[in-house]
C-alpha positions as CSV (number, residue, x, y, z in Angstrom):
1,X,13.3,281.9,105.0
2,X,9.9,282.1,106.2
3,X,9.7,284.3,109.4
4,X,8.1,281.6,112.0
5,X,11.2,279.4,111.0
6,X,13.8,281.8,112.1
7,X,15.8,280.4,115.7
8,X,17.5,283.1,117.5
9,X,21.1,283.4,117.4
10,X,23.4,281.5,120.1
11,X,22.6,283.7,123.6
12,X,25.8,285.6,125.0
13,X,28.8,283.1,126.8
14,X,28.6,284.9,129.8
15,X,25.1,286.6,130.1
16,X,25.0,288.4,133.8
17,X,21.4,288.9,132.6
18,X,20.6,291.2,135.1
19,X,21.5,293.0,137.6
20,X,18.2,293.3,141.2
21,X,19.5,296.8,142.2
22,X,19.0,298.9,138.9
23,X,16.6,295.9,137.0
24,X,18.5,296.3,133.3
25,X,19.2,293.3,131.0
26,X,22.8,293.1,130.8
27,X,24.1,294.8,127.4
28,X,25.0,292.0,126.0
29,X,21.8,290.8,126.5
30,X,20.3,293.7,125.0
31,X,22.3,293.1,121.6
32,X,21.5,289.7,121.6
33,X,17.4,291.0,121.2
34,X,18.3,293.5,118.7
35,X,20.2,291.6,116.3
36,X,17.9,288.7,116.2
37,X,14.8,291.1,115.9
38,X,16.8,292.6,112.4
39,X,16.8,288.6,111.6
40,X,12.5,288.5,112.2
41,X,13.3,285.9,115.3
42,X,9.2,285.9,117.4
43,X,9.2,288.2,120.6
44,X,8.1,286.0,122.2
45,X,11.4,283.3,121.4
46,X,13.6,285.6,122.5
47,X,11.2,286.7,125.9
48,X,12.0,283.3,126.8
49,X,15.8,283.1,126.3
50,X,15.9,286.1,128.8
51,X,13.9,284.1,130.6
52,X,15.9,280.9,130.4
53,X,19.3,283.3,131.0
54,X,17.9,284.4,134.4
55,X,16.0,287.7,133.5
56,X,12.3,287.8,135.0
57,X,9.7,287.2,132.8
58,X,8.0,290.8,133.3
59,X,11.9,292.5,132.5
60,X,12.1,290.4,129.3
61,X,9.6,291.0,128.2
62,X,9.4,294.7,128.3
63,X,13.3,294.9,127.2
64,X,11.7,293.3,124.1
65,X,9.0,295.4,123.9
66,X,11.0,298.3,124.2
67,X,13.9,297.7,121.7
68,X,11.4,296.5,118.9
69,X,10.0,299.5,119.5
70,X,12.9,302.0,119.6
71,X,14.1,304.3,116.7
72,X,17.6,303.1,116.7
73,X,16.1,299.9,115.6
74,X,14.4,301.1,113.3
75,X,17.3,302.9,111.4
76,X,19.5,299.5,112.1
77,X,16.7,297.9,109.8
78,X,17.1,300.2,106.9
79,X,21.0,300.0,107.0
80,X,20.4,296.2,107.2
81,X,17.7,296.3,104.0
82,X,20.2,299.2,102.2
83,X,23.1,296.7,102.2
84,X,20.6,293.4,101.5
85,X,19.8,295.2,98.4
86,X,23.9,296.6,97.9
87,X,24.6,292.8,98.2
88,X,22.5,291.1,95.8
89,X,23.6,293.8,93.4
90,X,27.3,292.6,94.3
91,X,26.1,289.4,93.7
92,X,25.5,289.5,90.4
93,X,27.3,292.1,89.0
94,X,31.3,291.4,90.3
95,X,32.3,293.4,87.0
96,X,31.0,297.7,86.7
97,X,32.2,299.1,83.3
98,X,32.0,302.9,83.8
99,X,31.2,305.4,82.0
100,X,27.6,303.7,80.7
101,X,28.8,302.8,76.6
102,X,26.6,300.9,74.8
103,X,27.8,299.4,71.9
104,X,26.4,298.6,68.1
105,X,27.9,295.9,66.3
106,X,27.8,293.1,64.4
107,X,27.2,289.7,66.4
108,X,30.2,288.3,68.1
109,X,30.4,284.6,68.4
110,X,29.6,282.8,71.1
111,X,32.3,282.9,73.5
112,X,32.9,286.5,73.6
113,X,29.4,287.3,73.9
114,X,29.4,284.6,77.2
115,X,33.1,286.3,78.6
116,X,32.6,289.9,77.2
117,X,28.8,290.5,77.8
118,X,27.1,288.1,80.0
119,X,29.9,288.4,82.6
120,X,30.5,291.6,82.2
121,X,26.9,292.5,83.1
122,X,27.1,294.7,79.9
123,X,24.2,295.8,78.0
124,X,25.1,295.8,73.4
125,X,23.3,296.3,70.3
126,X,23.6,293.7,67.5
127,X,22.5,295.0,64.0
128,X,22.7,291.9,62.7
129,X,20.4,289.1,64.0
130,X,17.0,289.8,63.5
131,X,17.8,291.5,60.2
132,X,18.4,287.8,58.8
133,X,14.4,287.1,59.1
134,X,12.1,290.1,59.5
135,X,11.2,290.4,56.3
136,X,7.5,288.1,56.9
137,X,7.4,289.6,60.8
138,X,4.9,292.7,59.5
139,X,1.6,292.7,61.3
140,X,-0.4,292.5,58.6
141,X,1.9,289.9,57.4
142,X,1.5,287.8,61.3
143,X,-2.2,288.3,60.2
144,X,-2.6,286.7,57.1
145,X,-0.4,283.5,58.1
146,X,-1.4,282.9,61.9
147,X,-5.3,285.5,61.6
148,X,-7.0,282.3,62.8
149,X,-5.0,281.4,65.5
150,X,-6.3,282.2,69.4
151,X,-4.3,284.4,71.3
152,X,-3.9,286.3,74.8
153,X,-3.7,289.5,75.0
154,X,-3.9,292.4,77.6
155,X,-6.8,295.0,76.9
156,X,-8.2,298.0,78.7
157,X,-5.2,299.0,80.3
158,X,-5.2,302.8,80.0
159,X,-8.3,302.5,82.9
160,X,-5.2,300.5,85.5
161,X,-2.9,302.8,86.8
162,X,-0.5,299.8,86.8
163,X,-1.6,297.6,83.5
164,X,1.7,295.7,84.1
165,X,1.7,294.0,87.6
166,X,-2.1,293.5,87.2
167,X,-1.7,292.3,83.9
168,X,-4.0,289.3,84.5
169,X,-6.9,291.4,85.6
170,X,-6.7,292.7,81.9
171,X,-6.4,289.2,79.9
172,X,-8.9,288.5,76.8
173,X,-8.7,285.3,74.4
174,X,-9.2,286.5,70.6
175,X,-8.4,285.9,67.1
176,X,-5.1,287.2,65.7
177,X,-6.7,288.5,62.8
178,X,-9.0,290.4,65.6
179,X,-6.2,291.8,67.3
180,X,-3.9,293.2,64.9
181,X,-7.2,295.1,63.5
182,X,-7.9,296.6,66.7
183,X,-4.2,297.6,66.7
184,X,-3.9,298.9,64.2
185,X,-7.4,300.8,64.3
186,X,-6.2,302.2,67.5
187,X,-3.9,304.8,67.0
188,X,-1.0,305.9,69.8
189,X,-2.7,303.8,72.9
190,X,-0.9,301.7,75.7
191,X,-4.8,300.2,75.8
192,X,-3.7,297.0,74.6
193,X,-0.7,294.8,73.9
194,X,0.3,291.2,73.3
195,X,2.9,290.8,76.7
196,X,5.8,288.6,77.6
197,X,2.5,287.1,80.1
198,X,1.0,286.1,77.6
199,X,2.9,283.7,76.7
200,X,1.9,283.5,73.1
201,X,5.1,281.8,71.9
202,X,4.4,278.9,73.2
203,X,1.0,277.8,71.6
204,X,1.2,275.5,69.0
205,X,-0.2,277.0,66.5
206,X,2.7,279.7,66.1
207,X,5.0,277.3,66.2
208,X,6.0,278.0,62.3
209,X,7.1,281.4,63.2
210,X,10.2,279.9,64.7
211,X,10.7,278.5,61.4
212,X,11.3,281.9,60.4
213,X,14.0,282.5,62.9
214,X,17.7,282.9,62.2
215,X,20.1,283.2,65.6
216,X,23.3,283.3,66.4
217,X,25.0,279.5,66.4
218,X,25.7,278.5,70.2
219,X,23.9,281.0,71.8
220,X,20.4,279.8,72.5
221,X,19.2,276.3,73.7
222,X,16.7,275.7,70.5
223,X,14.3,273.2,72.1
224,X,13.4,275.5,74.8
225,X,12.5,279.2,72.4
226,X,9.3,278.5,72.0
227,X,9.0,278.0,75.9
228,X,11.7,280.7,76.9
229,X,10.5,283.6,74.5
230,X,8.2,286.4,74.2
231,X,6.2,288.0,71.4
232,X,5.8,291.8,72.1
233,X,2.6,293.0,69.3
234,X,1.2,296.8,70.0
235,X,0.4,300.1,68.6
236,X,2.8,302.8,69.3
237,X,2.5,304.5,72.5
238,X,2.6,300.9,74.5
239,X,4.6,301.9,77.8
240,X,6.4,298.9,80.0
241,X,7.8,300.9,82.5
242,X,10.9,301.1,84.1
243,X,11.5,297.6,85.9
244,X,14.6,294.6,85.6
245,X,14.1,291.4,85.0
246,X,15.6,288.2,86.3
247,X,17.7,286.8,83.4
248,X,19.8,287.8,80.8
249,X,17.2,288.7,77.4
250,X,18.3,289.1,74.0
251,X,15.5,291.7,72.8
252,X,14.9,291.4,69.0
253,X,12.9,294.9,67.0
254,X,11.5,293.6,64.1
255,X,8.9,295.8,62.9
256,X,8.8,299.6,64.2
257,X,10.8,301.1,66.6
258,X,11.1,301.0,70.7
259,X,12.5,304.0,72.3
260,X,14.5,302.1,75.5
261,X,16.1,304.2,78.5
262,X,18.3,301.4,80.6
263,X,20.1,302.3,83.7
264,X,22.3,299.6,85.5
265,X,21.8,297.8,88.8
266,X,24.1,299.2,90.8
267,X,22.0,302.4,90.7
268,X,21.8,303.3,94.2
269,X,18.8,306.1,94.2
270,X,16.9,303.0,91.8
271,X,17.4,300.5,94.7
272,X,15.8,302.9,96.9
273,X,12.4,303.2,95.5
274,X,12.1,299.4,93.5
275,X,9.2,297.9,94.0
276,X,9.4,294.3,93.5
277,X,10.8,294.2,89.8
278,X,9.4,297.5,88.8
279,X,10.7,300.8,90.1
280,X,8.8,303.5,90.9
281,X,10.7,306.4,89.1
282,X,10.4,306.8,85.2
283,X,12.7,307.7,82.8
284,X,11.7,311.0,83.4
285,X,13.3,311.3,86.6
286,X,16.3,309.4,85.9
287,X,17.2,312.8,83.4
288,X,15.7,315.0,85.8
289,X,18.2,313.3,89.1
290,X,21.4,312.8,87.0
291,X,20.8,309.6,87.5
292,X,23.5,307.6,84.9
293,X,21.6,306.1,82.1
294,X,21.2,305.3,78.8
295,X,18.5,306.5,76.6
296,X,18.3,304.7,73.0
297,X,16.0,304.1,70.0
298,X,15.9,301.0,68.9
299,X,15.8,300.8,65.2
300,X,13.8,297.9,63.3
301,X,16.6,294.7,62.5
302,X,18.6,295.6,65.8
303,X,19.0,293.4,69.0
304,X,19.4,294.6,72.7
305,X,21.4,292.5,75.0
306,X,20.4,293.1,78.5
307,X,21.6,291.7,81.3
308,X,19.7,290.5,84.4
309,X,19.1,293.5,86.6
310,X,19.2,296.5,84.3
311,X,16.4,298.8,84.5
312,X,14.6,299.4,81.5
313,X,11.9,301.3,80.1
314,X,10.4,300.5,76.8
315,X,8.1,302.9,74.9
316,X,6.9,302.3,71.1
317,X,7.3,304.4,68.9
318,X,5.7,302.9,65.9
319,X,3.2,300.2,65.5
320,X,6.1,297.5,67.0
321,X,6.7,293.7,66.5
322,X,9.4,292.6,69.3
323,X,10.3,288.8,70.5
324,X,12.5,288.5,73.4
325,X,14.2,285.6,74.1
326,X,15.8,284.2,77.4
327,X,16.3,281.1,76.3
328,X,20.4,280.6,76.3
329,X,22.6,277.7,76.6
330,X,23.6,278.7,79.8
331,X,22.0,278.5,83.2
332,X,19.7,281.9,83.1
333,X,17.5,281.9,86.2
334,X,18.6,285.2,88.7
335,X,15.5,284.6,90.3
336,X,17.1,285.8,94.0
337,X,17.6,289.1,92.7
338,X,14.9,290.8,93.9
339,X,16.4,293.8,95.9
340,X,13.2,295.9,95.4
341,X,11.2,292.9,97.8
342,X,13.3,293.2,100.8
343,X,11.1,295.3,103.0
């Protein structure tokens, strides 16, 4: 809720606001101010329910004053964003499988991957889904059936020191055919990339690709893949670093291969230093801190299930064709959990 909106909290039954000999603002008074200041309640609305309780207007106002402006305030508002952040986590996630095992196995159908994956918040590797329909997912083989077709992609990123969240600052329209010569001119770069931004899926003119496409029966909502997907096309060294999202993704390698570290939600230290979706520790540090986590390479033909909320951090390899694809048959959209925007 937007700050200015905010009302104060009902004012204390029995306020004895303040007392002429020693001029304090009764305590309970006092907690009154601080706990609607933690809820962004104006100054200046609560100045005037001291007021309106029988404190003078100077006295309220520098109670006010002083309380926003005391330390023990200020460590009350870190608890308060620590446990925001603790219970959108909660939210989410009601079921923590511990130790971190990820799985590889065949495809299960879909009610177990609803009851066993989705709500268990648990990340699995299916070997095979995409293996059904890679064969014509090549780049040179994307080229030579789609080399005419316009597409967005991000460019010049190595000069951004954070590509990613300024991805539009980095957008170019060109020629497939353009694109996947660049790419594959360019050697080990994270210069450019065809990103889930782009939203390339979507255009018309790939719209045969889905024709290519094999899935599960009863997982996805068909209509909606075009819409609800993302086509991932970039030389190796392409870095999306460590960040969640907000809904569950089936992540399909088709060509090359993605090396992926993925560390849950409930990873306390991670909560401390999100930013918005992204985080700003790497992979590196997770090894470095202990900090539980699972480092995998994700082989061409495989599938990653991961769940809204886990961190992940996706590095190519190779020369990498990926599609992820969000769009399930059941309601998908987490788009509350954002514990790394509470301030």
């Amino acid at each position: 809720m937007h700050r200015s909106l905010l009302r104060a909290r009902k004012r204390p039954r029995a306020p004895q606001a303040s007392t002429p000999a020693a001029a304090v603002v009764a305590d309970a008074w006092q907690r009154w101010v601080a706990e609607n200041l933690l809820r962004g309640v104006d100054p200046d609305e609560l100045v005037q329910g001291l007021v309106g309780g029988g404190v003078p207007s100077g006295l309220a106002r520098g109670t006010v004053a002083a309380i926003a402006a005391s330390p023990g305030l200020a460590v009350a508002r870190a608890c308060e964003h620590k446990a925001l952040r603790l219970s959108q986590v909660t939210r989410l996630h009601a079921a923590v499988s511990e130790p971190l095992v990820l799985e590889r196995r065949p495809a299960p159908a879909a009610p177990e991957l609803f009851s066993r994956y989705w709500a268990g918040s648990t990340p699995a590797i299916f070997t095979d889904i995409v293996s059904r329909w890679r064969e014509r997912w090549t780049p040179e083989g994307l080229r030579d059936r789609f080399g005419d077709v316009r597409v967005e992609a991000c460019v010049e990123r190595l000069a951004d020191a954070r590509p990613d969240a300024n991805w539009r600052e980095h957008r170019v329209e060109l020629d497939l055919r353009e694109y996947v010569d660049r790419m594959l001119a360019a050697g080990p770069t994270n210069d450019l990339y065809l990103i889930a931004n782009n939203r390339n899926t979507a255009r018309g003119e790939l719209r045969a690709l889905w024709d290519d496409v094999v899935l599960p029966p009863g997982w996805f909502d068909e209509p909606r893949l075009p819409y609800g997907s993302a086509l991932w096309l970039g030389p190796a060294g392409t870095i999306t670093p460590l960040h969640h999202d907000t809904s569950n993704i089936l992540f399909c390698q088709i060509h090359g291969r993605k090396r992926i570290v993925l560390a849950p939600p409930w990873t306390e230290p991670l909560l401390d230093t999100a930013d918005g979706v992204y985080n700003r520790r790497g992979p590196e540090a997770l090894a470095s801190e202990e900090i539980p986590a699972i480092d995998l390479v994700l082989e061409p033909g495989e599938a990653l299930f991961i769940p809204a909320g886990w961190w992940h951090d996706v590095r190519s390899l190779d020369v990498s064709v990926s599609l992820a694809i969000n769009a399930f048959v059941r309601p998908n959209v987490y788009g509350w959990y954002t514990p790394g925007s509470v301030p």
